[in-house]
mmCIF entry with sequence, helices, sheets and N, C-alpha, C, O atoms, coordinates in Angstrom:
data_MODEL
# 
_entry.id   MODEL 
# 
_entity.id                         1 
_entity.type                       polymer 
_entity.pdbx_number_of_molecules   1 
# 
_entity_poly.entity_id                      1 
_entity_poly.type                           'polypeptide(L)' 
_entity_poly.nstd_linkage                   no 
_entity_poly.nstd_monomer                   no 
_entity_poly.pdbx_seq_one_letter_code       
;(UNK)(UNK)(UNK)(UNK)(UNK)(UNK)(UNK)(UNK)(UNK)(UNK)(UNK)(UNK)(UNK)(UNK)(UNK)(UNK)
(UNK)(UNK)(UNK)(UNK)(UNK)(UNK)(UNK)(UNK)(UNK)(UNK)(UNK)(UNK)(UNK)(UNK)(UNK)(UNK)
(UNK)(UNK)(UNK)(UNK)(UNK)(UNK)(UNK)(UNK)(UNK)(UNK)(UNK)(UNK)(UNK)(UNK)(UNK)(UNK)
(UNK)(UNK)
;
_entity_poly.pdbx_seq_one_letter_code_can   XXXXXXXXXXXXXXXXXXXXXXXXXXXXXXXXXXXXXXXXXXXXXXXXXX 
_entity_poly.pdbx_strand_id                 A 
# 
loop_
_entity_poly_seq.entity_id 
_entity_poly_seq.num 
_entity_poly_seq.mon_id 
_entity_poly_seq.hetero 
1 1  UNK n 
1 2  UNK n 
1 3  UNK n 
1 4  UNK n 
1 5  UNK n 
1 6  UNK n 
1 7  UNK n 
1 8  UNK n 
1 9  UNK n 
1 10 UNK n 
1 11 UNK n 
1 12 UNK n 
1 13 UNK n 
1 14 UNK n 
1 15 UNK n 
1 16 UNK n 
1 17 UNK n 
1 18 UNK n 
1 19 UNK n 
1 20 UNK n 
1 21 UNK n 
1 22 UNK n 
1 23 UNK n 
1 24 UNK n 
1 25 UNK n 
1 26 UNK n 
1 27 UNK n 
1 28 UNK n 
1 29 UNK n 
1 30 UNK n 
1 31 UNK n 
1 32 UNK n 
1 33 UNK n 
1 34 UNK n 
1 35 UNK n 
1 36 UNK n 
1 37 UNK n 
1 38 UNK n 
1 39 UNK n 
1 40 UNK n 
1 41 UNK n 
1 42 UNK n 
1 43 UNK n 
1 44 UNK n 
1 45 UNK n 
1 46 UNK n 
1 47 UNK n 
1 48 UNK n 
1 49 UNK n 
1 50 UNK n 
# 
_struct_asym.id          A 
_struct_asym.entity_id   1 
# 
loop_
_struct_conf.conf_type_id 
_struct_conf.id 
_struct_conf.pdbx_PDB_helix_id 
_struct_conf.beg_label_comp_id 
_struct_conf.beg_label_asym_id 
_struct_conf.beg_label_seq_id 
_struct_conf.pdbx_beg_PDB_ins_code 
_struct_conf.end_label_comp_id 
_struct_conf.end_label_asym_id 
_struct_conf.end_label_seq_id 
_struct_conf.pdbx_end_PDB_ins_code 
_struct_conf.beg_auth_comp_id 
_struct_conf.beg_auth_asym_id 
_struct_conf.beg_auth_seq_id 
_struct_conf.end_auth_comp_id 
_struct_conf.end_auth_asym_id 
_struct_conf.end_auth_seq_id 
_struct_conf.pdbx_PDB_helix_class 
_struct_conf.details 
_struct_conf.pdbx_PDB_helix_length 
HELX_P HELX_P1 AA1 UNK A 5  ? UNK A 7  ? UNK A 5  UNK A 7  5 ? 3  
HELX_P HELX_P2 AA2 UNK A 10 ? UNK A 19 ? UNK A 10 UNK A 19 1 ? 10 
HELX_P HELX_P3 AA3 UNK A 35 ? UNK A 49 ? UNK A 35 UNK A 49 1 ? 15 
# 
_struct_conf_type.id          HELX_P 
_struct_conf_type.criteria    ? 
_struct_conf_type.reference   ? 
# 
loop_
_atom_site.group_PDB 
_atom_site.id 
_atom_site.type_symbol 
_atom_site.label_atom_id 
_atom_site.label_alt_id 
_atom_site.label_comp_id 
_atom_site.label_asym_id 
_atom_site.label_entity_id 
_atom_site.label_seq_id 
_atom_site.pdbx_PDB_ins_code 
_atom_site.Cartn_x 
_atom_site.Cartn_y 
_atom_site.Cartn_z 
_atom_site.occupancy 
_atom_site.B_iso_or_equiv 
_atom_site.pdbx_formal_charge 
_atom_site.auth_seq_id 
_atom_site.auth_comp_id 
_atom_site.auth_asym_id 
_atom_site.auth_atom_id 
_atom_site.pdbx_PDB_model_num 
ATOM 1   N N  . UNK A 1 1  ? 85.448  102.458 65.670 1.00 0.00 ? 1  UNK A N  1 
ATOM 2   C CA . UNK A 1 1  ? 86.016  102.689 66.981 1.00 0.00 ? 1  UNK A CA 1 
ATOM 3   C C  . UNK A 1 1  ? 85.000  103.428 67.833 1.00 0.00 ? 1  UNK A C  1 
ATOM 4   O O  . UNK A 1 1  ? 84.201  104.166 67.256 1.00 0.00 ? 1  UNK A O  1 
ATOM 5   N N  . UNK A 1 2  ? 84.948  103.267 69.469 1.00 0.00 ? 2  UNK A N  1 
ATOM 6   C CA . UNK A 1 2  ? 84.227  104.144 69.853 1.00 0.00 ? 2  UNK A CA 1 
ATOM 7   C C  . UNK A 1 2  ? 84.666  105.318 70.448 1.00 0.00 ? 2  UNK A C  1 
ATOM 8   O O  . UNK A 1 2  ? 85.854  105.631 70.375 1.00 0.00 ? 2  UNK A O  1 
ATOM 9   N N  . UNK A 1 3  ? 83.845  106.013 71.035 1.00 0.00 ? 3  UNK A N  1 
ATOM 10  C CA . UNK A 1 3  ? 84.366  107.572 71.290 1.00 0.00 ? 3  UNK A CA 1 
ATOM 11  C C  . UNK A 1 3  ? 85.588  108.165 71.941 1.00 0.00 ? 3  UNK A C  1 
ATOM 12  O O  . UNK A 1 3  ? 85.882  109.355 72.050 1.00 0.00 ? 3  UNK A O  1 
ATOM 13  N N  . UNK A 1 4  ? 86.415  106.816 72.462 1.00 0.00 ? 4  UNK A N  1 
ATOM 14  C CA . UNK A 1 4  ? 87.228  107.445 73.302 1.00 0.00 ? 4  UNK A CA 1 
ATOM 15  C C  . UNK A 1 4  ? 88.645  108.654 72.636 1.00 0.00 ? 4  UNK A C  1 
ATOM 16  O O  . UNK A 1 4  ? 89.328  108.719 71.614 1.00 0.00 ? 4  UNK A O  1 
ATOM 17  N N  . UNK A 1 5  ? 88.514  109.426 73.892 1.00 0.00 ? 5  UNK A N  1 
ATOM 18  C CA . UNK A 1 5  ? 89.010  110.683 73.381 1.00 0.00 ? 5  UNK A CA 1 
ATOM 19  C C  . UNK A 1 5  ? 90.174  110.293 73.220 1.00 0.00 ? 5  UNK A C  1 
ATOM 20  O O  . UNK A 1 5  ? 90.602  111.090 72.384 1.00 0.00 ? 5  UNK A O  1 
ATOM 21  N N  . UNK A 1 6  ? 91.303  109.322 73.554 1.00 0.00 ? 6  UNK A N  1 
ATOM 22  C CA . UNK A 1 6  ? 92.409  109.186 73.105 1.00 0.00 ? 6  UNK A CA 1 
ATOM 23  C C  . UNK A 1 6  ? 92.350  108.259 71.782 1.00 0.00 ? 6  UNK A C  1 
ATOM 24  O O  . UNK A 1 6  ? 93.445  107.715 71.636 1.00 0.00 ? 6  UNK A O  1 
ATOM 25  N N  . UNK A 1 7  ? 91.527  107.939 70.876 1.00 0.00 ? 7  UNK A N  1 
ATOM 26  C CA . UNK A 1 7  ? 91.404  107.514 69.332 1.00 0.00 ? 7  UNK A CA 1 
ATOM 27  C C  . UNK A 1 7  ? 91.105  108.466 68.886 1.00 0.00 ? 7  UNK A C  1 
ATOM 28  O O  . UNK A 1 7  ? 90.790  108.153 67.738 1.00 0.00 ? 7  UNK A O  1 
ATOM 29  N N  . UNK A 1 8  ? 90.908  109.980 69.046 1.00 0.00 ? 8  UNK A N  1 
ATOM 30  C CA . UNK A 1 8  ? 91.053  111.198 68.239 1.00 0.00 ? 8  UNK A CA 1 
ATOM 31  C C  . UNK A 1 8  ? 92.142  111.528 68.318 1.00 0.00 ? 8  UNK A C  1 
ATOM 32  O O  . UNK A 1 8  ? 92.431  112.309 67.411 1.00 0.00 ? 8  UNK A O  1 
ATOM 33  N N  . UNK A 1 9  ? 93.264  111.227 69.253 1.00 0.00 ? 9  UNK A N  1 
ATOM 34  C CA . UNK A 1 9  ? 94.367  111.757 68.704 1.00 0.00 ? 9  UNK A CA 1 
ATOM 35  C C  . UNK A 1 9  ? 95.024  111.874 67.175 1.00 0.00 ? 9  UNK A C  1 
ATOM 36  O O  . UNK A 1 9  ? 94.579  111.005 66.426 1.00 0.00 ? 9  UNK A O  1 
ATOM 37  N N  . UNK A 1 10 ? 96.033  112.809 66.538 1.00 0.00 ? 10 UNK A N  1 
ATOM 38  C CA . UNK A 1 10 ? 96.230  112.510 65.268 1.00 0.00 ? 10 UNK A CA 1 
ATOM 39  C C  . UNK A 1 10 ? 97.429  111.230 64.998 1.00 0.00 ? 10 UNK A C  1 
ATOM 40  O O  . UNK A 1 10 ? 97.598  110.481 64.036 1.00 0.00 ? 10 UNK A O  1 
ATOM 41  N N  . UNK A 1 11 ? 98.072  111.354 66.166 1.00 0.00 ? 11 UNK A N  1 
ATOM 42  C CA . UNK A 1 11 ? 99.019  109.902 65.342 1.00 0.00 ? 11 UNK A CA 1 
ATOM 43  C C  . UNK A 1 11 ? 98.734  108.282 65.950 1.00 0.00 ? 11 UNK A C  1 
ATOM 44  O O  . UNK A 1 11 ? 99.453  107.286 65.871 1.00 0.00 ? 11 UNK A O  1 
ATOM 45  N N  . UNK A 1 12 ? 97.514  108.452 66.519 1.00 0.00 ? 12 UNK A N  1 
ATOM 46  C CA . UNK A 1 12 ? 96.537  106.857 66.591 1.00 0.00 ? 12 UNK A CA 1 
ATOM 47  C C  . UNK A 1 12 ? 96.447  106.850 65.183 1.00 0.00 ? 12 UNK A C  1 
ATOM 48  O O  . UNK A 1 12 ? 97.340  106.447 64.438 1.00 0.00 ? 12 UNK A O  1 
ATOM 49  N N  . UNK A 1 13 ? 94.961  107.465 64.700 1.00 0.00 ? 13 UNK A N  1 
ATOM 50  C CA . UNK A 1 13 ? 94.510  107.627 63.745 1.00 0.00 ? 13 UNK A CA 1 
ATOM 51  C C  . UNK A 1 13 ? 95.516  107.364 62.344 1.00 0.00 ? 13 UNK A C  1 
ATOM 52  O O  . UNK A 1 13 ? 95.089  106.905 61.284 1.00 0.00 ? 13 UNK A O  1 
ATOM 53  N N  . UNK A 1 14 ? 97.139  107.821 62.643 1.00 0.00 ? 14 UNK A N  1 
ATOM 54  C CA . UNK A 1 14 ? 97.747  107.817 61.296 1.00 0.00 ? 14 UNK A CA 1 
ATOM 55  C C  . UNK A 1 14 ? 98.341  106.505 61.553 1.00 0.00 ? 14 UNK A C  1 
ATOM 56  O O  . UNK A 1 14 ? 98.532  105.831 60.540 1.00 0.00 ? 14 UNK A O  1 
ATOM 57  N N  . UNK A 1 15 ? 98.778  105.831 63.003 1.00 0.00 ? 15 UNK A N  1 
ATOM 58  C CA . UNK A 1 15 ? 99.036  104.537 63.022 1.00 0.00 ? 15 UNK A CA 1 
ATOM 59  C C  . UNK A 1 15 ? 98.351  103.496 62.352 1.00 0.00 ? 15 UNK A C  1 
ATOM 60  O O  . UNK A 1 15 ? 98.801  102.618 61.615 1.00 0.00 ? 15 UNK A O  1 
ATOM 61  N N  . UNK A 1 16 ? 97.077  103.753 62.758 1.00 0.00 ? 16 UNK A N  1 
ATOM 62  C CA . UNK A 1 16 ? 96.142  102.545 61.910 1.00 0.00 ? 16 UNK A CA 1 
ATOM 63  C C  . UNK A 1 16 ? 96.078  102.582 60.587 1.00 0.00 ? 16 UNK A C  1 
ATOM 64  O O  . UNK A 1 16 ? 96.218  101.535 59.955 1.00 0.00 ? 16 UNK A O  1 
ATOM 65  N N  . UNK A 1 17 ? 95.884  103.646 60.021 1.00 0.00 ? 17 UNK A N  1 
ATOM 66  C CA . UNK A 1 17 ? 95.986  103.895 58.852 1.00 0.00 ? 17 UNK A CA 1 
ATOM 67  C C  . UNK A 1 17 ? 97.542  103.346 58.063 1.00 0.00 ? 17 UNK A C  1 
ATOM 68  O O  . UNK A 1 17 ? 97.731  102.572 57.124 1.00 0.00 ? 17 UNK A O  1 
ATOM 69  N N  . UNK A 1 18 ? 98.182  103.879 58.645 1.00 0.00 ? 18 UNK A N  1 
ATOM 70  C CA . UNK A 1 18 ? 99.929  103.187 58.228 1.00 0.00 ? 18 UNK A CA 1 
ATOM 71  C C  . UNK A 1 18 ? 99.518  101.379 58.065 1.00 0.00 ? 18 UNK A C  1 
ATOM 72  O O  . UNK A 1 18 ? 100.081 100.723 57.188 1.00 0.00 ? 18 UNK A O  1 
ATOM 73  N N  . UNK A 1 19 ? 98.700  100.857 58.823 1.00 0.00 ? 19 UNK A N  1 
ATOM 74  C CA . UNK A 1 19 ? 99.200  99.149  58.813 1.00 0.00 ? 19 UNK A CA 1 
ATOM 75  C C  . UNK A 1 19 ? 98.289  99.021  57.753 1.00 0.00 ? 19 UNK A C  1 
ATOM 76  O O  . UNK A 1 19 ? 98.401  97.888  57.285 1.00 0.00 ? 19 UNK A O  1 
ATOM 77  N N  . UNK A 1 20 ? 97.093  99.946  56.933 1.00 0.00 ? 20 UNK A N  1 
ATOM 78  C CA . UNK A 1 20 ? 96.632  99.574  55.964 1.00 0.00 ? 20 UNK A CA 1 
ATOM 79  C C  . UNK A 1 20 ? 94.943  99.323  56.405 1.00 0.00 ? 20 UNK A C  1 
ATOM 80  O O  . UNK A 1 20 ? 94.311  98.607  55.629 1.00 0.00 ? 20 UNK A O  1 
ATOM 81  N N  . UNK A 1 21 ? 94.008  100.029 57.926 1.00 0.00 ? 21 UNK A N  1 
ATOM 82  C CA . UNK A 1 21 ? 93.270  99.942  58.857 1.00 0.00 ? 21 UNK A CA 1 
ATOM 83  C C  . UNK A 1 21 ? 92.192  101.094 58.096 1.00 0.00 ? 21 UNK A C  1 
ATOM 84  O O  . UNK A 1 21 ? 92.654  102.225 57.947 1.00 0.00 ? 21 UNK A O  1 
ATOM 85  N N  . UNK A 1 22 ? 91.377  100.942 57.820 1.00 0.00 ? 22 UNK A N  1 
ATOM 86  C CA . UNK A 1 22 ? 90.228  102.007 57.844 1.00 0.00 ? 22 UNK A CA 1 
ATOM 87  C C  . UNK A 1 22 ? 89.759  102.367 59.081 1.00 0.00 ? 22 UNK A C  1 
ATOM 88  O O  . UNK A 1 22 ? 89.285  101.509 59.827 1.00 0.00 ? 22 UNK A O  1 
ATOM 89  N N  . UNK A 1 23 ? 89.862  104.127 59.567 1.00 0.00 ? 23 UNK A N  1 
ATOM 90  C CA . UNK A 1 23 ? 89.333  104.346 60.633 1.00 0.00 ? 23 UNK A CA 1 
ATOM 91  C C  . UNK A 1 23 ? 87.956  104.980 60.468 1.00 0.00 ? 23 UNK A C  1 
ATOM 92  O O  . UNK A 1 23 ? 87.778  106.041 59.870 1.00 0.00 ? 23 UNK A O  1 
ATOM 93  N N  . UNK A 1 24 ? 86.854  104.151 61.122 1.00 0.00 ? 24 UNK A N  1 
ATOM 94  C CA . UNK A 1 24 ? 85.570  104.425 61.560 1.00 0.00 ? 24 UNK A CA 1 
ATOM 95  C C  . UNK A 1 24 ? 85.137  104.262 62.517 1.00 0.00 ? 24 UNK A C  1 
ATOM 96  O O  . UNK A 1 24 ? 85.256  103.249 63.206 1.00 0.00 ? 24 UNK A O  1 
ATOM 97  N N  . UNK A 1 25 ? 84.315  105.594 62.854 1.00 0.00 ? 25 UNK A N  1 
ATOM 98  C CA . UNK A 1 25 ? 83.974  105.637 64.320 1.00 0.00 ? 25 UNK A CA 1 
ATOM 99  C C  . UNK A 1 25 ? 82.674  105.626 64.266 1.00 0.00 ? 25 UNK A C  1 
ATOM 100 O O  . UNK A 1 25 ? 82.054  106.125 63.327 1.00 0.00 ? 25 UNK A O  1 
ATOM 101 N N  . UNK A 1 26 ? 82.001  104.923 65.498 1.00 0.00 ? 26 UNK A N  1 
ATOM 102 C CA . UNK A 1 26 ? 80.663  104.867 65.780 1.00 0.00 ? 26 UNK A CA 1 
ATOM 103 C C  . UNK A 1 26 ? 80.060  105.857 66.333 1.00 0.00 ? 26 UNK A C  1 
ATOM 104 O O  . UNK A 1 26 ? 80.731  106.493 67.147 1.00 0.00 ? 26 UNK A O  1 
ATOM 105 N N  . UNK A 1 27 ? 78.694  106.281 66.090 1.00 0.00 ? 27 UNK A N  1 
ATOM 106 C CA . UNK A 1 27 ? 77.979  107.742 66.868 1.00 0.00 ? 27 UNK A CA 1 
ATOM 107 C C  . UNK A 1 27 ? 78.509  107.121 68.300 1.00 0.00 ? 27 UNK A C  1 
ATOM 108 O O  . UNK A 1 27 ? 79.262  106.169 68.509 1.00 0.00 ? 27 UNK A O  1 
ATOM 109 N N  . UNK A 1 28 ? 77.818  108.037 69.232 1.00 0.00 ? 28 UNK A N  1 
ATOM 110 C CA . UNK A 1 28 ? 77.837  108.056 70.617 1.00 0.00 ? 28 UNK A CA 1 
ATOM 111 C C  . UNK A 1 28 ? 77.461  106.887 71.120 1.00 0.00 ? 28 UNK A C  1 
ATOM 112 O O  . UNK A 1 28 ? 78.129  106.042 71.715 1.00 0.00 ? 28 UNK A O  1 
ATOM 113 N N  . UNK A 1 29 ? 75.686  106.916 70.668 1.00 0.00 ? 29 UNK A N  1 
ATOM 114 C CA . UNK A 1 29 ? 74.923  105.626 71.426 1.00 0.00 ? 29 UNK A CA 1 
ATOM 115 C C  . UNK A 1 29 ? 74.646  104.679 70.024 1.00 0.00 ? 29 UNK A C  1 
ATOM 116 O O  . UNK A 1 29 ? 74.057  105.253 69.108 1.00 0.00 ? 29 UNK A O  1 
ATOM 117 N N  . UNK A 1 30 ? 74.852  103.947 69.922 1.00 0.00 ? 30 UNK A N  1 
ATOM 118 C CA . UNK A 1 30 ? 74.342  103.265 69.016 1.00 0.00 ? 30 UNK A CA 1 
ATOM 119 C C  . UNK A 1 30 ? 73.629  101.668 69.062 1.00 0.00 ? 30 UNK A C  1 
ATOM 120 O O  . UNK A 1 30 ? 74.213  100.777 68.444 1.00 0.00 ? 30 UNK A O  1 
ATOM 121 N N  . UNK A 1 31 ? 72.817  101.465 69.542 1.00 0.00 ? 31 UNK A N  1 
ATOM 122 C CA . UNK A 1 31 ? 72.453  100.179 69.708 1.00 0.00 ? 31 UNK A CA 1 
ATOM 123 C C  . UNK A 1 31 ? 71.799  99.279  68.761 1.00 0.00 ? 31 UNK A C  1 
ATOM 124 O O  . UNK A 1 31 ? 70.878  98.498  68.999 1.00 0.00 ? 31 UNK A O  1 
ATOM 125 N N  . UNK A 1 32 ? 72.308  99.462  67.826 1.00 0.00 ? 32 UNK A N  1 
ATOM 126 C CA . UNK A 1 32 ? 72.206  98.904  66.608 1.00 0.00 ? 32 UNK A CA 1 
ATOM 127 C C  . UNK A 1 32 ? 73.223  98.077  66.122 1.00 0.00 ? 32 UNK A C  1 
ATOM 128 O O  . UNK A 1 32 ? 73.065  97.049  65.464 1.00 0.00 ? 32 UNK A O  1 
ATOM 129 N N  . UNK A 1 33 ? 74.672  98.771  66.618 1.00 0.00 ? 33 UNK A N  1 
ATOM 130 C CA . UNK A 1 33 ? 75.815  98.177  66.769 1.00 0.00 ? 33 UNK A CA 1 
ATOM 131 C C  . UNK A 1 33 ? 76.197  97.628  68.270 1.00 0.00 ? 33 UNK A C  1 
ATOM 132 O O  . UNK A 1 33 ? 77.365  97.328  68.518 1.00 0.00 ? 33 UNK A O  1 
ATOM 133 N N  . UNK A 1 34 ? 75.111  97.504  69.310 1.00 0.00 ? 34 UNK A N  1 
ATOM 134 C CA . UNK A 1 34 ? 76.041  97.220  70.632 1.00 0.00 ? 34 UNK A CA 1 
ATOM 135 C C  . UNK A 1 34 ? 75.542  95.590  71.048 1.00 0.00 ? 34 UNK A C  1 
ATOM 136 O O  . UNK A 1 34 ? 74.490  95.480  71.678 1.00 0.00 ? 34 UNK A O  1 
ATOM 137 N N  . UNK A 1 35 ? 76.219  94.505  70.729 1.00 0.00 ? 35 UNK A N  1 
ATOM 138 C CA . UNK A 1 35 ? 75.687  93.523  70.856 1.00 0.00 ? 35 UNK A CA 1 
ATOM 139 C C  . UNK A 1 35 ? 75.353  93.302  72.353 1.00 0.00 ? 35 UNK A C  1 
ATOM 140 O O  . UNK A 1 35 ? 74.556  92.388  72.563 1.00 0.00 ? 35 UNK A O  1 
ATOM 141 N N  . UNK A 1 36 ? 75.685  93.778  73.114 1.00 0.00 ? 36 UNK A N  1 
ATOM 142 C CA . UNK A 1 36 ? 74.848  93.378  74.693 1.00 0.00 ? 36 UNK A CA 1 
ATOM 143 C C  . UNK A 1 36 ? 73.933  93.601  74.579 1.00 0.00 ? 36 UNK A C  1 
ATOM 144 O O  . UNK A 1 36 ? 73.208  92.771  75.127 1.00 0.00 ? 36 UNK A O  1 
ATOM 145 N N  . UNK A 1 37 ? 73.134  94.798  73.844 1.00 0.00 ? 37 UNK A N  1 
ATOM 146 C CA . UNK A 1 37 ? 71.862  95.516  73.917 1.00 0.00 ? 37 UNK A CA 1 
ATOM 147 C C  . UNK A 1 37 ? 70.615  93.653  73.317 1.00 0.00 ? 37 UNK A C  1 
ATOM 148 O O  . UNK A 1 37 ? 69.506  93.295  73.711 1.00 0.00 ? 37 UNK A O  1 
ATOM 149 N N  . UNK A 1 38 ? 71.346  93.174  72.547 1.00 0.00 ? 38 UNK A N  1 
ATOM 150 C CA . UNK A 1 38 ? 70.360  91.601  71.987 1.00 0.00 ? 38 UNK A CA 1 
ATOM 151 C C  . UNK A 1 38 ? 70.625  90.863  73.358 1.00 0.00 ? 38 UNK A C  1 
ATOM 152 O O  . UNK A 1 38 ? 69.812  89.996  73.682 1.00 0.00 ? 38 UNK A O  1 
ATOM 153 N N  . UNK A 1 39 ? 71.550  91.096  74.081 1.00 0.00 ? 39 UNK A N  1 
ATOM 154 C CA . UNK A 1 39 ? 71.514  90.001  75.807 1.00 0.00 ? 39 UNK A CA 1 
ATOM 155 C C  . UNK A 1 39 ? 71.006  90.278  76.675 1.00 0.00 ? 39 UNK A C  1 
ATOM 156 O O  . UNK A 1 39 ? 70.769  89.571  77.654 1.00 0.00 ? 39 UNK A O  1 
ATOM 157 N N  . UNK A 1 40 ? 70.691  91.535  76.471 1.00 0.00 ? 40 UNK A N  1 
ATOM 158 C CA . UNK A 1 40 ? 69.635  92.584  77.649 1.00 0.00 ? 40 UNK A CA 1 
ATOM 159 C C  . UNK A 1 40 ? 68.233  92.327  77.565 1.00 0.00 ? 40 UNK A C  1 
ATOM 160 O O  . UNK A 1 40 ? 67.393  92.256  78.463 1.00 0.00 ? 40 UNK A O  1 
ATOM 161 N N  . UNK A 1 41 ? 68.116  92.185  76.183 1.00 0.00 ? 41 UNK A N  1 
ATOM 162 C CA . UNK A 1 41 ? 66.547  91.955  75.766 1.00 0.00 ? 41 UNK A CA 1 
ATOM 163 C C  . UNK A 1 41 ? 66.029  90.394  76.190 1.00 0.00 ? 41 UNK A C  1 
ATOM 164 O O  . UNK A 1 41 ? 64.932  89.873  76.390 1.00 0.00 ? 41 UNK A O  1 
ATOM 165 N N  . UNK A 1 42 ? 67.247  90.007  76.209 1.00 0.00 ? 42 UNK A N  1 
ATOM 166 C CA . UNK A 1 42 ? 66.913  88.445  76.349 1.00 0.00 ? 42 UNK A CA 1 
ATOM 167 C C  . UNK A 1 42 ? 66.850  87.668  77.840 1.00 0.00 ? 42 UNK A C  1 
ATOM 168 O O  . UNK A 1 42 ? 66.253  86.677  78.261 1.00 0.00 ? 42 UNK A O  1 
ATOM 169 N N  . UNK A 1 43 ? 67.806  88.672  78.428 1.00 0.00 ? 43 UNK A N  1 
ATOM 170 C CA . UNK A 1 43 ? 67.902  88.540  80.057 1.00 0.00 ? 43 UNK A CA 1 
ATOM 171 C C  . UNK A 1 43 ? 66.389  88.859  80.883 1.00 0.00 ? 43 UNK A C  1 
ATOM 172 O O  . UNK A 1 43 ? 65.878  88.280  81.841 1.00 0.00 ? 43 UNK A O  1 
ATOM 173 N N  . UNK A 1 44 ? 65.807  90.333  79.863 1.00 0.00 ? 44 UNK A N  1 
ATOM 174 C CA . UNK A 1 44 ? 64.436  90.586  80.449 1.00 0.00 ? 44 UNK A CA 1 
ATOM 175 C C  . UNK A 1 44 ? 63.483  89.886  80.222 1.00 0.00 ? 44 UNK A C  1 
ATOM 176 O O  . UNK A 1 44 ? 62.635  89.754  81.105 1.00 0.00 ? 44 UNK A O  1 
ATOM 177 N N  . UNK A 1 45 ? 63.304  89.074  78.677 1.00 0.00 ? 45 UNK A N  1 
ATOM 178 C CA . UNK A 1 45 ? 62.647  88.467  78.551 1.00 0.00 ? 45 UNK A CA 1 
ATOM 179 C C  . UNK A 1 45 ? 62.029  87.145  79.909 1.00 0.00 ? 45 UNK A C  1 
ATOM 180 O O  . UNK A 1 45 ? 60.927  86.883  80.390 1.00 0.00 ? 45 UNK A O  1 
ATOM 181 N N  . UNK A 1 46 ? 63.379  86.628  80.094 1.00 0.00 ? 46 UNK A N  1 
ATOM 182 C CA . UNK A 1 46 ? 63.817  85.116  80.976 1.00 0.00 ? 46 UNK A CA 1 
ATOM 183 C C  . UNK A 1 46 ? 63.163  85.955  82.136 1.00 0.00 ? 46 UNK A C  1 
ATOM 184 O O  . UNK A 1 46 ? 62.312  85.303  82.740 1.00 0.00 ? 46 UNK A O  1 
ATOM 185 N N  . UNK A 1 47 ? 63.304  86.943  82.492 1.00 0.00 ? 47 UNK A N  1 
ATOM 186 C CA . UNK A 1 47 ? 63.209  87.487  84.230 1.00 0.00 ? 47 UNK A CA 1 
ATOM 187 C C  . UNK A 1 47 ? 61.034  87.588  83.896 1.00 0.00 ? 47 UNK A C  1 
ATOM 188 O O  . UNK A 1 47 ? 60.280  86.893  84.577 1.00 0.00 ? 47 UNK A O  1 
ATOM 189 N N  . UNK A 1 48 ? 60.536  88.486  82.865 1.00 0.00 ? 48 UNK A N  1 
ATOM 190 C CA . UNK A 1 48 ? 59.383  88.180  83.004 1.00 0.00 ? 48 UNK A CA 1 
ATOM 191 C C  . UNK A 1 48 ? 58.161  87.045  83.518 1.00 0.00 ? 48 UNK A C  1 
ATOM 192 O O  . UNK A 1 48 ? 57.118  87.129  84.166 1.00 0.00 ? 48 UNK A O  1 
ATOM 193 N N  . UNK A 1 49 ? 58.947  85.923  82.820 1.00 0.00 ? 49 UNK A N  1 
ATOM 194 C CA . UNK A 1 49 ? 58.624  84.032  82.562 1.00 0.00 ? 49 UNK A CA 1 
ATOM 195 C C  . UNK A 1 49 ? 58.490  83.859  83.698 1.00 0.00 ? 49 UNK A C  1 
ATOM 196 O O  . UNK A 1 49 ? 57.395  83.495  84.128 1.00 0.00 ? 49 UNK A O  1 
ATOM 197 N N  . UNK A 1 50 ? 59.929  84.139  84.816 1.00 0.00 ? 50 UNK A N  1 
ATOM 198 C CA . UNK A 1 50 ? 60.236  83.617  86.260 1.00 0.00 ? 50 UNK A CA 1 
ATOM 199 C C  . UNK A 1 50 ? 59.382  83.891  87.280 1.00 0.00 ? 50 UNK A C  1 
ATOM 200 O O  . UNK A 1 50 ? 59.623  83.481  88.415 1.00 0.00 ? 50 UNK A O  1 
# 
């Protein structure tokens, strides 16, 4: 999940968990996990070429 402050609440967190949900949250920035960050690279690429 990402940072938003209402998925720290405690009975989100126990909801998901109730349907049987592992809760994991992602650091802050992570662009390792942010798939736009591979469409960005690719958008700049195309704009160099042009």
């Amino acid at each position: 999940m990402d940072n938003l402050p209402i998925h720290y609440v405690v009975p989100a967190k126990s909801l998901i968990e109730y349907i049987g949900a592992k809760v994991k949250f992602l650091p802050p920035y992570s662009p390792d996990l942010s798939p736009i960050e591979l469409s960005w690279s690719k958008l700049k690429e195309i704009q160099i070429w042009c």
